[in-house]
C-alpha positions as CSV (number, residue, x, y, z in Angstrom):
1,X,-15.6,-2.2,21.4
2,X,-17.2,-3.7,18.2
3,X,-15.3,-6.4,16.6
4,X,-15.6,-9.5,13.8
5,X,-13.6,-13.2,14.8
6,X,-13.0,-16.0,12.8
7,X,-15.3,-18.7,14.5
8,X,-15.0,-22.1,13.3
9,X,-13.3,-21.0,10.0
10,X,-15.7,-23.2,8.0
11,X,-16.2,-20.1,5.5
12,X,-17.6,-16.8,4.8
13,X,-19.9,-18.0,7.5
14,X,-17.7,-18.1,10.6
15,X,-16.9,-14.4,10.2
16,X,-18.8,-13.2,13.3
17,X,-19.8,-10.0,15.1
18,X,-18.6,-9.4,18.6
19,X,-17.7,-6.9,21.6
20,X,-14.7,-7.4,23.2
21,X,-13.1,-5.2,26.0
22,X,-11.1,-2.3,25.0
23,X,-7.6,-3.4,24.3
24,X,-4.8,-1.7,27.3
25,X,-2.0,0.0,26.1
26,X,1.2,-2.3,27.6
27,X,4.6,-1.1,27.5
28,X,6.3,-0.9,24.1
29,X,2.2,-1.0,22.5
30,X,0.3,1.2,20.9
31,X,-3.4,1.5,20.6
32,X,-4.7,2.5,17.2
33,X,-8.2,2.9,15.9
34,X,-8.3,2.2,12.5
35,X,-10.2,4.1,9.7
36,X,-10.0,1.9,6.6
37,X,-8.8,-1.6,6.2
38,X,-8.2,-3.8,3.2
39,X,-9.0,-7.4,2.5
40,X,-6.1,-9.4,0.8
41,X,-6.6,-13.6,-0.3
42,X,-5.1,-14.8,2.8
43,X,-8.4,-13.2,4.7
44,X,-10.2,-15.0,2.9
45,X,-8.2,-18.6,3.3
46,X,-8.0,-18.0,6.9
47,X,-11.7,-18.2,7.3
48,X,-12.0,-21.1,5.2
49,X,-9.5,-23.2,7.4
50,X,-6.8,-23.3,4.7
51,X,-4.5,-20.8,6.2
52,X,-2.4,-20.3,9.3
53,X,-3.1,-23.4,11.1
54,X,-5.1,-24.2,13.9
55,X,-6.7,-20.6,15.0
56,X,-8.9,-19.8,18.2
57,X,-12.7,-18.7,17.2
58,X,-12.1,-15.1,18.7
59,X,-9.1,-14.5,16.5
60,X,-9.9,-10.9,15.2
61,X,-9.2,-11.0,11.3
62,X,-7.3,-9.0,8.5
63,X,-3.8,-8.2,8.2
64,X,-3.5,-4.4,7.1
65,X,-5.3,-1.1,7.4
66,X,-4.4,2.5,8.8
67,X,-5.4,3.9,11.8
68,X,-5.0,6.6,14.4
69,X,-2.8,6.3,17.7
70,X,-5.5,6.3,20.7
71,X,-2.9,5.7,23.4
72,X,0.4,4.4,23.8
73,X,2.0,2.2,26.4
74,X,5.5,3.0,28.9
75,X,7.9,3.6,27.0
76,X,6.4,4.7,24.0
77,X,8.5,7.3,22.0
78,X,7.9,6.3,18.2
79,X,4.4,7.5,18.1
80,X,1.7,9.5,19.6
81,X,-2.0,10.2,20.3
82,X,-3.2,11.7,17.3
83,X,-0.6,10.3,14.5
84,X,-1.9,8.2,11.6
85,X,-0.4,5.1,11.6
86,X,0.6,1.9,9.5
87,X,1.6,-1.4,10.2
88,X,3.5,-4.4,8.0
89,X,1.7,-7.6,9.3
90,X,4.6,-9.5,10.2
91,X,5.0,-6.7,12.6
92,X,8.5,-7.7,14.5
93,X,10.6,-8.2,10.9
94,X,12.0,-4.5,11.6
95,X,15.0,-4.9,9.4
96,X,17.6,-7.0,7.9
97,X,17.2,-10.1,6.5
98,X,14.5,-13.0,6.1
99,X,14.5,-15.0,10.0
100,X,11.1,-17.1,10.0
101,X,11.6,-17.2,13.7
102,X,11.3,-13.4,13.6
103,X,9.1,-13.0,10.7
104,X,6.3,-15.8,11.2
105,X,6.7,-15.5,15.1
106,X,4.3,-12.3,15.1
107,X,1.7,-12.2,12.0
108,X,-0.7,-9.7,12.2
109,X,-4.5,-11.3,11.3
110,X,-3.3,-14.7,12.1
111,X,-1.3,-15.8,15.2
112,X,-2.2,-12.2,16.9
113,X,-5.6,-10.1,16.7
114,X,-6.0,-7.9,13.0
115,X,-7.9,-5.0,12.5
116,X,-10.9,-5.4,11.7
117,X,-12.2,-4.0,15.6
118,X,-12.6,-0.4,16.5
119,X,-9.5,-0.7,18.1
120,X,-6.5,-2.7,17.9
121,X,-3.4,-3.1,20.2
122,X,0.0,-3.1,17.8
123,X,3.8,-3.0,18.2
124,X,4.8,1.0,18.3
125,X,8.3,0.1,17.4
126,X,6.4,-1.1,14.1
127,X,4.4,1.9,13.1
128,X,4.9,4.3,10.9
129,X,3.5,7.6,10.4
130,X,1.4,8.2,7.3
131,X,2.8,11.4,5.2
132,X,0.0,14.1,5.1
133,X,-0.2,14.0,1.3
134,X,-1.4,10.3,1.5
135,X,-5.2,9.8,1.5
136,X,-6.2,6.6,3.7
137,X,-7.2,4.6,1.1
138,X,-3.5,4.8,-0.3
139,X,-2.0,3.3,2.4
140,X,-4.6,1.2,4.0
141,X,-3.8,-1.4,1.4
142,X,0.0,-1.3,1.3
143,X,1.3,-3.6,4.5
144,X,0.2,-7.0,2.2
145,X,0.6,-6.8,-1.8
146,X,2.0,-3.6,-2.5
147,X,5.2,-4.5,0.4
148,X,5.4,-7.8,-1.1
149,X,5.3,-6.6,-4.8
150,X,8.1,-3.7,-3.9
151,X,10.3,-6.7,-2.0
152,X,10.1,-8.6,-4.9
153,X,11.2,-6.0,-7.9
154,X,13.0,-3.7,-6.2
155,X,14.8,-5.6,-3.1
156,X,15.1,-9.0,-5.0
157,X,15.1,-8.5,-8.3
158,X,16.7,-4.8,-8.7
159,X,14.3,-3.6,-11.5
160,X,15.6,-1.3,-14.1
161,X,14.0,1.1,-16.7
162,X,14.2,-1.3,-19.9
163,X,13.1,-4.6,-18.0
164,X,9.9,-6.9,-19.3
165,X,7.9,-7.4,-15.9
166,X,5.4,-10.4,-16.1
167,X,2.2,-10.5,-13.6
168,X,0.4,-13.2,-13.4
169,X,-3.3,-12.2,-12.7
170,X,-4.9,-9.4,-11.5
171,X,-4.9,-9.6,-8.2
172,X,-3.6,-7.4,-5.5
173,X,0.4,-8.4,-5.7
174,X,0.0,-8.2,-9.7
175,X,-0.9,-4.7,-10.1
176,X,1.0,-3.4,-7.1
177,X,3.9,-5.1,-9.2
178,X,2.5,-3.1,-12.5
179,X,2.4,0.6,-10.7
180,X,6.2,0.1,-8.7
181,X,7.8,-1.5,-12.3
182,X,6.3,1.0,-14.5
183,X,7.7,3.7,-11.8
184,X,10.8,2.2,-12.0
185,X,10.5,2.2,-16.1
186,X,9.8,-1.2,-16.7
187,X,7.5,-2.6,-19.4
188,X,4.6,-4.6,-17.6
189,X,3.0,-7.9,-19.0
190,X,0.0,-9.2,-17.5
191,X,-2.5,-12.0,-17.6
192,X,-6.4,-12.2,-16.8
193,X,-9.5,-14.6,-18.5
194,X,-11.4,-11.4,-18.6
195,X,-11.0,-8.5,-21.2
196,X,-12.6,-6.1,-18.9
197,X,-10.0,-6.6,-16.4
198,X,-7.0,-6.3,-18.9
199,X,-8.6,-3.1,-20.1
200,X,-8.5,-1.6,-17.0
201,X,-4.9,-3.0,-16.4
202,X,-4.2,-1.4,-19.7
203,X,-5.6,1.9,-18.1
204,X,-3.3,1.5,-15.4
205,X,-0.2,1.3,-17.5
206,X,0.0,-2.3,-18.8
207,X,1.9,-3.0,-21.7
208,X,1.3,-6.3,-22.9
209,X,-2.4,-8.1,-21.9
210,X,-2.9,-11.6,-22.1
211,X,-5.9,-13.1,-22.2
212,X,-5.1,-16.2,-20.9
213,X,-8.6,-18.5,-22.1
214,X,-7.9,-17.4,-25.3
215,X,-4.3,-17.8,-25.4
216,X,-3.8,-20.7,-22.9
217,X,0.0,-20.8,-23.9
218,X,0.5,-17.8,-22.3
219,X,4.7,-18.0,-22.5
220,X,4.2,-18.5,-26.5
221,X,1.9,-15.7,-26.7
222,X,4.5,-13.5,-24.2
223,X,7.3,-14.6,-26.8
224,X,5.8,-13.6,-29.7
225,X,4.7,-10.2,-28.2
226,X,8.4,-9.4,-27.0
227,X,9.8,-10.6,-30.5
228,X,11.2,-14.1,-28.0
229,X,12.5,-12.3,-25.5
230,X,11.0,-12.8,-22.5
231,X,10.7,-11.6,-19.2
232,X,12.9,-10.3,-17.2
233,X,11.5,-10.5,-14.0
234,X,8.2,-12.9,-13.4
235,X,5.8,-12.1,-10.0
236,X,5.0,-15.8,-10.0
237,X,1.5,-15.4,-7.7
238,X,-0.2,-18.8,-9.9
239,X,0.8,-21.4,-7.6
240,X,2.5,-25.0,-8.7
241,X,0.9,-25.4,-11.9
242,X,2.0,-22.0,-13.4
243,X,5.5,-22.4,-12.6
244,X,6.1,-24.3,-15.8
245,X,4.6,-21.5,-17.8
246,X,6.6,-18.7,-16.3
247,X,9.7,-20.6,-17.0
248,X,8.8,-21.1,-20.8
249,X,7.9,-17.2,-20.6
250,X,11.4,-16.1,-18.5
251,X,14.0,-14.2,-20.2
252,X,17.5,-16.1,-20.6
253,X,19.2,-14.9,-16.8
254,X,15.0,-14.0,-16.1
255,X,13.8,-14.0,-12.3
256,X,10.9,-15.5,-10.9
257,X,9.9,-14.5,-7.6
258,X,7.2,-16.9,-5.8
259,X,4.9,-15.6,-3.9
260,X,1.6,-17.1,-2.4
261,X,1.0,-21.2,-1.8
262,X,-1.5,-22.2,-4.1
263,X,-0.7,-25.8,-4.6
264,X,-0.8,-27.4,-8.1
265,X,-1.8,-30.7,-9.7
266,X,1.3,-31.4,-11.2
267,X,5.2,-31.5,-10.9
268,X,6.4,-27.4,-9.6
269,X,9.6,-26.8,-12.3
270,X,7.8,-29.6,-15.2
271,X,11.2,-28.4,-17.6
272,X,14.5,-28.4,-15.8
273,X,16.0,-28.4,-19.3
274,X,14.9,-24.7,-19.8
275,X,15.3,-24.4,-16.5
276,X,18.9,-24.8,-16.3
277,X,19.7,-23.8,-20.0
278,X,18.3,-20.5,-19.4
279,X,20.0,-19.5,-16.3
280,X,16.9,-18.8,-14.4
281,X,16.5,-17.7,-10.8
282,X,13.9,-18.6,-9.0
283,X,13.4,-17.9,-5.3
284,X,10.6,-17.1,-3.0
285,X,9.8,-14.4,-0.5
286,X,7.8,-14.0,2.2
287,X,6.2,-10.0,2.5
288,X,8.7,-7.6,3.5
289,X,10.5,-5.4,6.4
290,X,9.7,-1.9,8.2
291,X,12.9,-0.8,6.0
292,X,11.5,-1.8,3.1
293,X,7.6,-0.6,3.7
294,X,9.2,3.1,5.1
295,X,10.9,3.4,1.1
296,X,8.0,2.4,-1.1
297,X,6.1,4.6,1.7
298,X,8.8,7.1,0.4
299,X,8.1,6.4,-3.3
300,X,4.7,6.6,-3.1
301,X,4.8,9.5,-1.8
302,X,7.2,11.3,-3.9
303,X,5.3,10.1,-7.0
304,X,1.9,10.3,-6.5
305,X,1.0,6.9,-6.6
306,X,-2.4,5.7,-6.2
307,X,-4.2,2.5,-5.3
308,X,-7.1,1.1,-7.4
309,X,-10.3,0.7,-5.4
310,X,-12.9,-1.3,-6.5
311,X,-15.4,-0.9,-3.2
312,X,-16.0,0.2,0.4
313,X,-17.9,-1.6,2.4
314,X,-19.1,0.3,6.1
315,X,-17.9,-2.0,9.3
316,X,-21.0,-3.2,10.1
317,X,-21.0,-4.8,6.3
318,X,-17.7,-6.9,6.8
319,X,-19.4,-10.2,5.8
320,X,-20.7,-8.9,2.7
321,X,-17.3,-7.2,1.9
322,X,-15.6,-10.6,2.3
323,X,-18.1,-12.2,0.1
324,X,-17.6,-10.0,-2.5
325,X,-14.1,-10.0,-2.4
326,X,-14.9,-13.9,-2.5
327,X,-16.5,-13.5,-5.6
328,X,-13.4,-12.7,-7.4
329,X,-15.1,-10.2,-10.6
330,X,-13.3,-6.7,-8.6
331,X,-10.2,-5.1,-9.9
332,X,-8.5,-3.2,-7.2
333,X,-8.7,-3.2,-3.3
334,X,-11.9,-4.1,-1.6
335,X,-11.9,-2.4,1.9
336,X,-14.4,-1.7,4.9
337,X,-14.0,2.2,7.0
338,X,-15.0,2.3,10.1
């Protein structure tokens, strides 16, 4: 089969075309082709050496697509031959609560082989089957941001029709957070340097746009807009040197959720005064379970939600898709179909 690895993970560069023997279904495994997969910012840091540790160059890349069962192993009763499949990329977290053993012990795209082959050998017990409503490039980009984003507002934060929803960014976990809050009824704020990107975050719903070059105190500007209110809940995908911003911006009794490691310049929580006189929770997550990915499978489903797609790239053209995921000017999922 045809495949891209990481190489030496010294950038864009090291992505590298392959053949590699068709994977063997084992017992418990499935074999899946894919048809569409999606790139996410961890892809991307992986290549560059910043992610995941130490890797080995044949490492096949990218954590989430959807595919179509080829074969199955012994003991296979979950899926079979012929059913459209996806997979979360911590693959073994089926249920229950966050165990890192159990969660960082089998990541999809980084300590085990990712999708972007023609065929890819994946936990059966850690499918599941894609409704026949949803078109592939609705799911293919769900296992990463959009799990993470529903973990975060509905699991952790309980979001409620009335609630102020700050994103920060437009990037995948930011307007996954912007279509499952305004399903739930929420009012969505979000922040971008580019007007073209908050117009067509607008478009999708958005309540409240920030330019955040214009208005670098972005908490002042939230306040004013939300007559000093504040958010309620805060996707917190900036990093360190956000964090004092979405404190200043949080809602007395507000929620931030961390997700992502950027690292910052400067102290994490720089006001521990509003910190503490506001109440605020802050906690982090790390993606989501099967559980949790089969109901916002479920939601989606029930309410037509779409993703946003900025390009397609074909398989052969992986290296340009990563480079122009790279480039950072797209709004909306890049992918490459096979």
């Amino acid at each position: 089969m045809k495949a891209f690895q990481l190489g030496d993970r010294k950038g864009l560069g090291s992505l590298t075309a392959t053949t590699r023997p068709d994977p063997v279904a084992a017992p418990g495994v499935a074999i899946v082709a894919p048809r569409l997969v999606s790139l996410i910012s961890r892809d991307l840091q992986i290549l560059r050496g910043t992610y995941g540790g130490d890797q080995p160059q044949e490492r096949i890349p990218v954590s989430e697509g959807v595919g179509e069962v080829v074969a199955v192993g012994e003991g296979v009763t979950e899926v079979q031959p012929g059913d459209r499949v996806i997979c979360g990329h911590f693959a073994k977290w089926l249920d229950g609560k966050f165990r890192p053993d159990i969660v960082f012990g089998y990541d999809i795209g980084v300590n085990q082989d990712g999708w972007l082959a023609e065929k890819v050998a994946l936990p059966a017990a850690s499918l599941i089957k894609v409704p026949d409503a949803l078109a592939d490039k609705d799911v293919a980009a769900l296992a990463s941001a959009a799990l993470t984003a529903w973990n975060a507002l509905v699991e952790m934060c309980h979001v409620k029709a009335g609630d102020t929803v700050l994103c920060l960014g437009t990037g995948g976990v930011s307007m996954a957070g912007l279509k499952i809050a305004k399903l739930h009824g929420a009012r969505v704020a979000i922040t971008s340097s580019s007007d073209d990107k908050l117009a067509i975050a607008r478009e999708l719903g958005a309540d409240i746009t920030i330019n955040y070059r214009r208005h670098p105190d972005c908490a002042a500007e939230l306040m004013a807009q939300t007559g000093d209110a504040g958010a309620d809940i805060i996707l917190e995908t900036g990093g360190e040197d956000t964090m004092g911003q979405s404190i200043a911006a949080a809602a007395v009794n507000g929620r931030i959720v961390v997700i992502g490691v950027t690292p910052g310049k400067g102290p994490a929580i720089p006001d521990y005064v509003a910190f503490i006189a506001k109440n605020i929770t802050i906690r982090g997550i790390a993606n989501g379970s099967r559980a949790m990915f089969v109901d916002l499978l479920r939601a989606i489903e029930a309410n037509g939600m779409e993703t946003p797609v900025s390009k397609v790239f074909k398989f052969d053209d992986a290296p340009q898709a990563y480079a122009y995921f790279a480039a950072a000017e797209h709004v909306g999922k890049v992918m490459i179909e096979f």
